[in-house]
NURODREN-425524 format. One record per residue (C-alpha): y, z, x; residue number from 1. Coordinates in steps of 0.25 Angstrom, whole numbers. Each point is the difference from the previous one (the first is absolute). Layout:
BEGIN
- py;pz;px;num
- Y;Z;X;NUM .
...
This chain:
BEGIN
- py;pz;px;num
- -467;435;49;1 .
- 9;4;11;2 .
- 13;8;-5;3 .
- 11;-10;3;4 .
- 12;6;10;5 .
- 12;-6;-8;6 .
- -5;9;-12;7 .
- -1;14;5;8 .
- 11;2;10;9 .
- 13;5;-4;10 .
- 10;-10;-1;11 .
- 11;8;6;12 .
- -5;8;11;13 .
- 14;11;-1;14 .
- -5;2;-16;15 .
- -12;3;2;16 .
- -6;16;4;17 .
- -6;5;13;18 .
- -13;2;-10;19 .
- 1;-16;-4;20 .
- 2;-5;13;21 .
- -11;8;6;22 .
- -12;-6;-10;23 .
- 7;-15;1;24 .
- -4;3;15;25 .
- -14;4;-4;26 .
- -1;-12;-11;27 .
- 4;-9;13;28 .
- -11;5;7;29 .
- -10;0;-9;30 .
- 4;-14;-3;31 .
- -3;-5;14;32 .
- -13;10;2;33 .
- 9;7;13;34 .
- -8;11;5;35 .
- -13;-6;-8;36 .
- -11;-2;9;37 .
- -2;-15;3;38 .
- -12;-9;-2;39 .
- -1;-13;4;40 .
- -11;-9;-6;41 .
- -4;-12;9;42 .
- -10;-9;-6;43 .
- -1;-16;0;44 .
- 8;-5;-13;45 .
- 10;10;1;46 .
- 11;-9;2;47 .
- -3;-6;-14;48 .
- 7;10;-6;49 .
- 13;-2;7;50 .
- 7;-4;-14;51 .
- -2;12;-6;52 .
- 9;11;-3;53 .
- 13;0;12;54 .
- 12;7;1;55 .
- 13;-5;-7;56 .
- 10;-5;9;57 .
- 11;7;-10;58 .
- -8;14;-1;59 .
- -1;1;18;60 .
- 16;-6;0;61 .
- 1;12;-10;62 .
- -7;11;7;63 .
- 5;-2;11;64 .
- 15;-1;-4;65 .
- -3;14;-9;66 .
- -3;7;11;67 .
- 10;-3;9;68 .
- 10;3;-10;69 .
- -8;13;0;70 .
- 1;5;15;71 .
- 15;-5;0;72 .
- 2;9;-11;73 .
- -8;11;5;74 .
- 7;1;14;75 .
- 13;3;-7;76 .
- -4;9;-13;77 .
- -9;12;0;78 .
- -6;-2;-11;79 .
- -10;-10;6;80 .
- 2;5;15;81 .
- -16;2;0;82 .
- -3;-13;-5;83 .
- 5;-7;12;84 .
- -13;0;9;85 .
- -8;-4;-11;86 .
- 7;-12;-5;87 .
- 0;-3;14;88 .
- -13;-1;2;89 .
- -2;-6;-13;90 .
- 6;-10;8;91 .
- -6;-2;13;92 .
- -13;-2;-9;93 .
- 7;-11;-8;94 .
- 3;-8;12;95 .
- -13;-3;3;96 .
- -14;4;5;97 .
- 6;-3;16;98 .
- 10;9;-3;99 .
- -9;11;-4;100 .
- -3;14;6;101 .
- -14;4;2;102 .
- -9;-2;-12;103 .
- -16;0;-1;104 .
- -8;-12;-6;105 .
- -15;-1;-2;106 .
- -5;-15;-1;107 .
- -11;-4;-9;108 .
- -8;-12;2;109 .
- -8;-8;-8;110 .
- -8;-11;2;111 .
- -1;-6;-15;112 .
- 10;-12;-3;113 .
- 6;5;-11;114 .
- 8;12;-3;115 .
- -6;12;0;116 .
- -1;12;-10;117 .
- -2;14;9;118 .
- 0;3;14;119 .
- -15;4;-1;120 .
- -1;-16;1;121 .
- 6;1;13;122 .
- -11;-2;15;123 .
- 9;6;6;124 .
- 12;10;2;125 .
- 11;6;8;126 .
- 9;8;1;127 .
- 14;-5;10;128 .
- 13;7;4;129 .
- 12;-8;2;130 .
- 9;7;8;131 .
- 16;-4;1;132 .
- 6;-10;7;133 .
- 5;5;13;134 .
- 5;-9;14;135 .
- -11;-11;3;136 .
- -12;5;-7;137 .
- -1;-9;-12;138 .
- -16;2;0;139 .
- 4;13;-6;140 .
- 1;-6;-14;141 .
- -13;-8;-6;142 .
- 5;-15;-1;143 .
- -6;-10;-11;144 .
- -10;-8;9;145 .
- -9;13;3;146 .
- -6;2;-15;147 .
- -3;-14;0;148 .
- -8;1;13;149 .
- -8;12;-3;150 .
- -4;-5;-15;151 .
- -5;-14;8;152 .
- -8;7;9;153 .
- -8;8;-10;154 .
- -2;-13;-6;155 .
- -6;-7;11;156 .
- -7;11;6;157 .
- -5;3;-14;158 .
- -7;-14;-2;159 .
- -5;2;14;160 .
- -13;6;5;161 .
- -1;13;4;162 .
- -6;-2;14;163 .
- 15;-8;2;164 .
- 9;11;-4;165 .
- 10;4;11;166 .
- -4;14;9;167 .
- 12;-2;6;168 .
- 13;-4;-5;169 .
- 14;0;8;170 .
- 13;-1;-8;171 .
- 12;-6;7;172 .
- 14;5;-4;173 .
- -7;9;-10;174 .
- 13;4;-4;175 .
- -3;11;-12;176 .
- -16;-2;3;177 .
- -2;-7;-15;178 .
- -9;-10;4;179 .
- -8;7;10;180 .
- 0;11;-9;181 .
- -4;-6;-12;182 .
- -12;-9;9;183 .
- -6;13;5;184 .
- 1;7;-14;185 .
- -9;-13;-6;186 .
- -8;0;13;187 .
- -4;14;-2;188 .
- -4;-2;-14;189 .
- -10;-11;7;190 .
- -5;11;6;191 .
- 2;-9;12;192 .
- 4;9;13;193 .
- 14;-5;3;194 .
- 10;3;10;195 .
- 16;-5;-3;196 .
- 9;1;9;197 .
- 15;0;-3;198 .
- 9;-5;10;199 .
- 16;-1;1;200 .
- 12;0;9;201 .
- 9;9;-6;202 .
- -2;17;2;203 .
- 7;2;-13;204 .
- -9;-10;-7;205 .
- -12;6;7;206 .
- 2;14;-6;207 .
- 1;-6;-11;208 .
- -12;-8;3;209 .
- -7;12;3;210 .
- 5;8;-12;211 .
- -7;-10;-10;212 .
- -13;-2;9;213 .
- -1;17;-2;214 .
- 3;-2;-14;215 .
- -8;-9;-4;216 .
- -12;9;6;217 .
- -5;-11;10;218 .
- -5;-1;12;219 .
- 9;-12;5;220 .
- 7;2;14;221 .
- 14;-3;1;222 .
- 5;-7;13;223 .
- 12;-5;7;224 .
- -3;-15;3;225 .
- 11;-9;8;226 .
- -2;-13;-3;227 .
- 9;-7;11;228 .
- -5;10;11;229 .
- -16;-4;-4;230 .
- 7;-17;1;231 .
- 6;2;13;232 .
- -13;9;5;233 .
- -10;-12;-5;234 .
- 12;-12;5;235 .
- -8;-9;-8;236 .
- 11;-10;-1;237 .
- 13;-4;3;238 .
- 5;-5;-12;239 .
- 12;5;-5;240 .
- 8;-1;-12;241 .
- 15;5;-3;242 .
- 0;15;-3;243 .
- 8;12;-4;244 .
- -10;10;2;245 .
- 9;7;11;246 .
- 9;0;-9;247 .
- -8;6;-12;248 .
- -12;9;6;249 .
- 1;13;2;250 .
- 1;6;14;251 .
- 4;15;1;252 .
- -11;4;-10;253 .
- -10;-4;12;254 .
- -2;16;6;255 .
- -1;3;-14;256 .
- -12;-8;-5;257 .
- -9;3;14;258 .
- -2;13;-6;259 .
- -10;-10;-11;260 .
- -8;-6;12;261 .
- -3;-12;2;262 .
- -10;-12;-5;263 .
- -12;0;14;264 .
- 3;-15;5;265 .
- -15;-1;-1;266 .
- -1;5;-13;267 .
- -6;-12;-10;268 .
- 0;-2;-15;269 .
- -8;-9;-11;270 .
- 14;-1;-7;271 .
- 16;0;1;272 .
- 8;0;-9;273 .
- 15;-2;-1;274 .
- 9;1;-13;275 .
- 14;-7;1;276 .
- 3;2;14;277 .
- 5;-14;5;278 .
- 14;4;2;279 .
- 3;-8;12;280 .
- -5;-13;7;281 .
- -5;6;12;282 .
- -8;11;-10;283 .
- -13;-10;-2;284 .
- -1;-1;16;285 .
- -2;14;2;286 .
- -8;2;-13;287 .
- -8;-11;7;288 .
- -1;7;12;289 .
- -4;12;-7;290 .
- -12;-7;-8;291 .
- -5;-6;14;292 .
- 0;15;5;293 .
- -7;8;-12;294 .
- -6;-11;-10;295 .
- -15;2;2;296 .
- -6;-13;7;297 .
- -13;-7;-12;298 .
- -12;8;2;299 .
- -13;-3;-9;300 .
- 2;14;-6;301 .
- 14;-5;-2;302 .
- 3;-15;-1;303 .
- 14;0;-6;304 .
- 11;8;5;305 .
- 12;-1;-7;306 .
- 16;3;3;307 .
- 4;-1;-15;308 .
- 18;-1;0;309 .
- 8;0;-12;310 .
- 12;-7;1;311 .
- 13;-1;-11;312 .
- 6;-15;-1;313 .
- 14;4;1;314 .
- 11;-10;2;315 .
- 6;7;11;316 .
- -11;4;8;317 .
- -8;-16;1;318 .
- 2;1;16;319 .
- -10;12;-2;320 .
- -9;-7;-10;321 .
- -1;-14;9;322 .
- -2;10;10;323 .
- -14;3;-6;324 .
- -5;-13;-1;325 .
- 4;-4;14;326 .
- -5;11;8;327 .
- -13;2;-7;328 .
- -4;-15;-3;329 .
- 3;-6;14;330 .
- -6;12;5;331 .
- -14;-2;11;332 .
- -5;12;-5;333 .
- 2;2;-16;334 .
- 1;-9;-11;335 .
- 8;2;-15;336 .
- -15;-1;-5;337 .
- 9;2;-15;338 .
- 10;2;-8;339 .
- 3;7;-15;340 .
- 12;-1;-7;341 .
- 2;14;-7;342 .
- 12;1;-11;343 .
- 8;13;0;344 .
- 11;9;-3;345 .
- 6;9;12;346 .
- 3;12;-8;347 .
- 13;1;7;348 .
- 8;-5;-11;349 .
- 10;10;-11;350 .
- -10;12;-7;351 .
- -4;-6;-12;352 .
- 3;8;-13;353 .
- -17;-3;-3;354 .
- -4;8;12;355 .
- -8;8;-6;356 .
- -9;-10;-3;357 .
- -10;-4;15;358 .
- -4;-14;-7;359 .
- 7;-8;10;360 .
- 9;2;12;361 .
- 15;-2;-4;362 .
- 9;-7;11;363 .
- 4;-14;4;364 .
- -11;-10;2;365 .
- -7;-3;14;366 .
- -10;-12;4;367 .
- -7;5;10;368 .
- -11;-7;10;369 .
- -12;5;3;370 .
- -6;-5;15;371 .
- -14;5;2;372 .
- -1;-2;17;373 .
- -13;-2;7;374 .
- -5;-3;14;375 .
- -3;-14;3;376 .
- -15;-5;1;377 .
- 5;-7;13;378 .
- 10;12;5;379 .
- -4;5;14;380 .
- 1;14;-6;381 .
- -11;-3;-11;382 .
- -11;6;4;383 .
């Protein structure tokens, strides 16, 4: 049972000693698991545990008004001067996991349906670094959709022959590298001679990128991709829909990620993935345009290539989801061939005082849709 705030920490912060103050910090952390290494355990009916154990609403108010009490008190009495940074910190953490500093997390996937009971069960495994958020470069952080890919694609490439498994794989907007990461950890365990190849736009998000792909031991290159200069290379269509993306891509950071190399225009790939990021209409245009690039044409050896995009319903992002639908269903070269509803939670909610426990991911419930992309049978491109 978790110790309960409101039970352990000094009632008045100015009676208590330097000694006191100092272990209800380290009760506080401990409370929270900061500084524990994190799992996260991703498995198919995770989300039916959601009614268990949460956070009192009372005992976070509590916290969180303790320990501003504490660093008021410490700027202006000695006796709890050293405390200051650490309540601070205590903080941050209590904020939220987007307010965060750096932290590790390894992911473990099973494919069962119900709850597992040791990560020996897990197929697969990885370890990911999630730096802080700095400027533009959101994929810095490991947002809620890219678990929920990876577990699905084990899943179907597990059900699936061995002779249709992906030799090369290309990860759009990789972000932290967790899907790709985690498919080329399985795919090794096939013994199946894979190549991944991590791409993003971001340089501060591609050494970190970089960073995970060397620590998870693999072989997977990591790329700088543009999506809208690959769209306005290929000029596959002039549809347009409203945007922002000058007003929310990166620019400065373009000398900086060059230094990554680039994906070779004539480079092709059995699949592409993408995990949550539609963040503007004009996005699923140039994802488009990328697929018509680097999405290998049907062969015998491989009939089905697949751009596999997870993609969070939110309420204000629905331009970016009709997006989707309209660009690749009315498209002449690919087709929606289907579409999974995957339930969720984004882990970007408040630390949850059962942290400890990896038997779900705590955090505000996601919907997300799944689109698995193929060529036409009738597409000029199809071979």
């Amino acid at each position: 049972m978790s110790l309960i705030p409101s039970r352990f920490l000094p009632a008045r912060v100015s009676d208590a000693s330097e000694h006191e103050l100092a272990q209800a910090l380290a009760r506080l952390r401990a409370v929270y698991a900061i500084g524990v290494p994190r799992e996260m355990w991703v498995w198919e009916g995770e989300c039916a545990g959601e009614d268990e154990e949460t956070d009192d609403a009372f005992e976070a108010q509590y916290v969180r008004t303790w320990l501003h009490r504490l660093v008021q008190y410490g700027c202006t009495h000695a006796k709890a001067a050293d405390l200051v940074d650490e309540a601070a910190s205590v903080l941050v953490h209590l904020a939220g996991q987007a307010a965060c500093g750096e932290r590790w997390c390894t992911y473990y996937f099973f494919l069962t349906p119900h709850a597992p009971r040791h990560s020996d069960e897990a197929v697969a495994s990885v370890s990911i670094c999630d730096g802080a958020l700095v400027g533009d470069a959101l994929g810095i952080r490991t947002w809620g959709a890219a678990p929920y890919l990876t577990r699905r694609l084990i899943q179907q490439y597990a059900s699936a022959d061995k002779h249709v498994l992906p030799r090369r794989v290309l990860e759009l907007g990789a972000g932290t590298g967790l899907v790709g990461l985690g498919l080329a950890q399985w795919l090794g365990a096939q013994r199946a001679d894979a190549r991944v190849t991590l791409t993003d736009y971001d340089a501060t998000v591609l050494a970190n990128l970089r960073r995970n792909a060397e620590a998870s031991h693999s072989l997977a290159d990591v790329r700088h991709l543009d999506w809208e200069t690959v769209y306005r290379d290929m000029q596959t269509t002039t549809r347009c829909y409203d945007t922002w993306a000058q007003k929310t891509l990166p620019h400065e950071s373009d000398t900086w990620s060059a230094q990554y190399g680039g994906v070779d225009r004539h480079d092709q790939f059995d699949v592409l993935v993408a995990a949550d990021c539609i963040y503007d209409p004009q996005h699923a245009l140039w994802i488009h345009a990328v697929a018509e690039r680097h999405l290998l044409r049907p062969t015998t050896a491989y009939p089905s290539p697949q751009l596999h995009m997870l993609v969070p319903v939110r309420r204000t992002h629905l331009a970016e989801l009709a997006s989707v639908h309209a660009v690749f269903s009315e498209s002449s070269s690919f087709c929606i061939a289907q579409t999974h509803v995957i339930q969720g939670h984004d882990d970007f909610g408040p630390p949850s005082m059962s942290s400890q426990s990896p038997r779900a991911r705590k955090g505000n419930p996601i919907t997300c849709q799944h689109f698995v992309i193929e060529w036409r049978h009738d597409s000029p491109f199809h071979a």
